[in-house]
C-alpha positions in Angstrom: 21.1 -2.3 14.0 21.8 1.4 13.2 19.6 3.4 14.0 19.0 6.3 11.5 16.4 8.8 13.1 18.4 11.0 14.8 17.9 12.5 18.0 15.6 15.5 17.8 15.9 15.0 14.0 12.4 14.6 12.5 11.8 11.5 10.0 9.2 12.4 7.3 7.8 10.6 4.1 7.0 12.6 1.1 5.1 10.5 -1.2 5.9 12.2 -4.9 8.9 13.7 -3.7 11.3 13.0 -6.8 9.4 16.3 -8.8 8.7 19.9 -8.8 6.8 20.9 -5.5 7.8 17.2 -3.9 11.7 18.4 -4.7 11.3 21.6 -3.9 9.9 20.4 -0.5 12.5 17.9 -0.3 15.0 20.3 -0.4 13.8 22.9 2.2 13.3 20.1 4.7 16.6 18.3 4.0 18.1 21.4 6.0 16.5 19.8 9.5 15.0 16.4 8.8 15.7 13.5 7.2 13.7 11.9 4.6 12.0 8.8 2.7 11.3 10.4 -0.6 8.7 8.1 -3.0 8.7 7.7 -7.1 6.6 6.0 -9.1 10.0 4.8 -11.3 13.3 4.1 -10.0 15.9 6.7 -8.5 18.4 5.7 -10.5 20.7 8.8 -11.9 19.2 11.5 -9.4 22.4 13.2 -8.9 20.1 15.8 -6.9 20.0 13.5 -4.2 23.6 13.8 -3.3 23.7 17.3 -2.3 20.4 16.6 0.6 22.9 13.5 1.4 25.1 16.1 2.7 22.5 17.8 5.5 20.1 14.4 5.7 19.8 10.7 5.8 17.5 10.2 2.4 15.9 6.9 1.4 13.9 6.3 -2.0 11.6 3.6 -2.3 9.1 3.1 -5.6 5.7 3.3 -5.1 3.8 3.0 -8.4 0.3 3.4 -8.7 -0.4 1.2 -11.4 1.5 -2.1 -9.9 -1.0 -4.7 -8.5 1.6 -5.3 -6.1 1.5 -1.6 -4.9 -0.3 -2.0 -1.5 2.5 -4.8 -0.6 5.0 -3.0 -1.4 4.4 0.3 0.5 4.0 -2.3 3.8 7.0 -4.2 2.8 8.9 -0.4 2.9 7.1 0.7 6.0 8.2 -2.3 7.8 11.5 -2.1 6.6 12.0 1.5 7.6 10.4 0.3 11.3 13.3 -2.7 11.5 15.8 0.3 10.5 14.8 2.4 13.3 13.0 5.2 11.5 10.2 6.4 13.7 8.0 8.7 11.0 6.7 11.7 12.7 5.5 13.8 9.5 4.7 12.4 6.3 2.8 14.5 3.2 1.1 13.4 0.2 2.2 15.1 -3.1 1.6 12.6 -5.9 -1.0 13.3 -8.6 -1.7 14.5 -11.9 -3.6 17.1 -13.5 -5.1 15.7 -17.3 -7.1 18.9 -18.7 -10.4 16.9 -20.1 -13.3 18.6 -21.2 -16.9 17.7 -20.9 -17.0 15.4 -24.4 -13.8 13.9 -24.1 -14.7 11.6 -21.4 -13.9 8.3 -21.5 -13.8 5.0 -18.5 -10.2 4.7 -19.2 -9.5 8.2 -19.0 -11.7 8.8 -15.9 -10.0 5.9 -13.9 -6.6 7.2 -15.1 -7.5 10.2 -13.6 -9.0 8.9 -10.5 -6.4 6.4 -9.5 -3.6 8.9 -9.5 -5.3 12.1 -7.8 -7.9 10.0 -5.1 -7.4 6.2 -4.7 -3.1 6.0 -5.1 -3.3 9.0 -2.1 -6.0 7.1 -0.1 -3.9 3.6 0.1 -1.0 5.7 0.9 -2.5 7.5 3.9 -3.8 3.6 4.6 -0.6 2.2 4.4 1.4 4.9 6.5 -1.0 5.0 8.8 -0.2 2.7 11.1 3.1 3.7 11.0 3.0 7.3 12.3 4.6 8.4 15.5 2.7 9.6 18.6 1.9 13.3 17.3 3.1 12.8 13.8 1.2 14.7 11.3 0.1 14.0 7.8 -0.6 16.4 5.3 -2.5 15.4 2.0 -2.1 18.3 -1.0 -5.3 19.5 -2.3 -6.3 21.7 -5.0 -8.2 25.5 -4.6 -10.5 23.5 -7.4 -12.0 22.3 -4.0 -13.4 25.6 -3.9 -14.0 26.7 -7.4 -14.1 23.5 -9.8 -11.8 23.6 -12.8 -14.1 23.4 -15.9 -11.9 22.1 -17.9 -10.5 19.8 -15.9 -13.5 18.7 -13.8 -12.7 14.9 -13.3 -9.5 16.1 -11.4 -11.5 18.6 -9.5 -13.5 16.5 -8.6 -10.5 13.7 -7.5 -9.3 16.6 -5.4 -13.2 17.1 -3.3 -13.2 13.7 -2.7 -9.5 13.5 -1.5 -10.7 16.7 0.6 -13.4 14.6 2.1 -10.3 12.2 3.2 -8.8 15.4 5.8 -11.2 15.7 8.1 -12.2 11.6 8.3 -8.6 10.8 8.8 -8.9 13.4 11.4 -11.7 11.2 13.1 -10.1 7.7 12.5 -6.4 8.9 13.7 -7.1 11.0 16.8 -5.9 11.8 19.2 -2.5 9.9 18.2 -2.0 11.6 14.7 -3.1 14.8 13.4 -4.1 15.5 9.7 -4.4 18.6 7.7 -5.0 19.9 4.1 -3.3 22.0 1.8 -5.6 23.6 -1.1 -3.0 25.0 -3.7 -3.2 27.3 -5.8 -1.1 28.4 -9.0 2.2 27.4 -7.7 5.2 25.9 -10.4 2.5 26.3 -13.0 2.8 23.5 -16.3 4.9 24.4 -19.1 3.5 27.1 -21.4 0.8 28.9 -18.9 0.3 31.9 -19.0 1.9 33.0 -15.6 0.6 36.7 -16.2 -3.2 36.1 -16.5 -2.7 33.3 -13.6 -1.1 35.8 -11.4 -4.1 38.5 -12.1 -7.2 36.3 -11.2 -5.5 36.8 -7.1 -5.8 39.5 -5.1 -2.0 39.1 -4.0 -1.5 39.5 -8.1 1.2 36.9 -8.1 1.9 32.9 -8.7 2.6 30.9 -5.5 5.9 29.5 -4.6 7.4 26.7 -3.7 8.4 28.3 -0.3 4.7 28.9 0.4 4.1 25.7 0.6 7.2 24.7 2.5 5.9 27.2 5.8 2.6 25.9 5.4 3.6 22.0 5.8 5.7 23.1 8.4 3.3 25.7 10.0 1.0 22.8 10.5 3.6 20.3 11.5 4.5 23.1 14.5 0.6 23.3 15.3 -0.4 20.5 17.6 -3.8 22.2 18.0 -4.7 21.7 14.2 -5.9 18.7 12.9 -9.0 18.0 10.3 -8.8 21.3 8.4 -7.8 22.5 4.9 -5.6 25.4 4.6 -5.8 27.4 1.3 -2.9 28.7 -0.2 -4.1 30.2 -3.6 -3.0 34.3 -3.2 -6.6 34.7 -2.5 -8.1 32.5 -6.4 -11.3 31.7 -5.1 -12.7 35.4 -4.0 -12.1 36.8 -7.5 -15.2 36.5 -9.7 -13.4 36.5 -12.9 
């Protein structure tokens, strides 16, 4: 069977890599590993995909959060990748949302929405690739700086985010000393669609937005660091120590 981890060619999974930060990661990594990249909806027409073809050898599964049959299809994957000779040394969890939803407009369908996405879809993912992880693989789970400093407006997602946090150091615990797992608390990096990158670049100290190649030395800052595992790195330009 061919065997498509190279050698000294990292595999790595990046659940919610189709998007923003998950492409942008995609891209930085294609240069020197090859990849599994996860979508909630099929890959069909990502042209994108063709130019990390050239540097890497990509895969795309689906991974939906809202299938019943998600859990047996992430193992059905996994297993897959196994008989195909991927060994998985990294993998990083980028999927969620971020639903503004003031105090008032709280509703069960909107809380589990919320939930399901940013906290349980994350958890059965690190559940399912667990397993699966090379001897000193590392996984990284994406965080929020709300972990810090709660979003007020959007406090059901802050709130996904602490308990996700609480999921870093407990993998830590359940994995070691085999796999290593560490956090990354973002802050305004690739900002929505009509925010006011001017006033979010003011309240840091570094006065400027994050980008995606923050996050890119950060996931592979803590890949290189086999002496790190159970902690959350912040990367918000300094967000939580302004008072305004």
């Amino acid at each position: 069977m061919e065997q498509i981890s190279r050698k000294g060619r990292p595999c790595w999974v990046l659940v919610g890599g189709r998007r923003r930060l998950g492409r942008a990661l995609a891209e930085d990594l294609a240069r020197d590993h090859d990849l599994v990249l996860t979508s909630s909806s099929s890959w069909d027409g990502e042209t994108w995909l063709d130019g990390l073809s050239k540097t890497a050898v990509i895969r795309t599964c689906v991974w939906n959060a809202e299938s019943p049959e998600l859990s047996s299809r992430m193992m059905a994957d996994l297993e897959g990748l196994k008989a195909d000779g991927w060994a998985i040394s990294g993998a990083v969890l980028l999927a969620g949302t971020f639903p503004e939803e003031s105090l008032g407009t709280w509703t069960p369908a909107s809380l589990e929405a919320t939930w399901r996405m940013n906290l349980s879809f994350p958890f059965l993912c690190a559940q399912a690739l667990a397993p699966h992880l090379a001897e000193s693989a590392c996984l990284q789970i994406l965080l929020d700086t709300s972990i810090h400093r709660p979003w007020l407006k959007r406090l059901p997602y802050s709130a996904a985010k602490a308990g996700l946090a609480a999921l870093v150091p407990g993998l830590a615990h359940l994995l070691a000393p085999k796999v290593r797992v560490v956090g990354h608390a973002l802050g305004a990096i690739l900002p929505a669609e009509g925010s006011d990158e001017a006033f979010l670049a003011d309240r840091t100290l570094l006065k400027r937005l994050g980008d995606p190649a923050d996050l890119a030395r950060a996931v592979r800052y803590a890949a290189d660091s086999p002496f790190l595992t159970g902690d959350i790195l912040t990367l918000d330009g300094g967000r939580r120590w302004v008072d305004r």
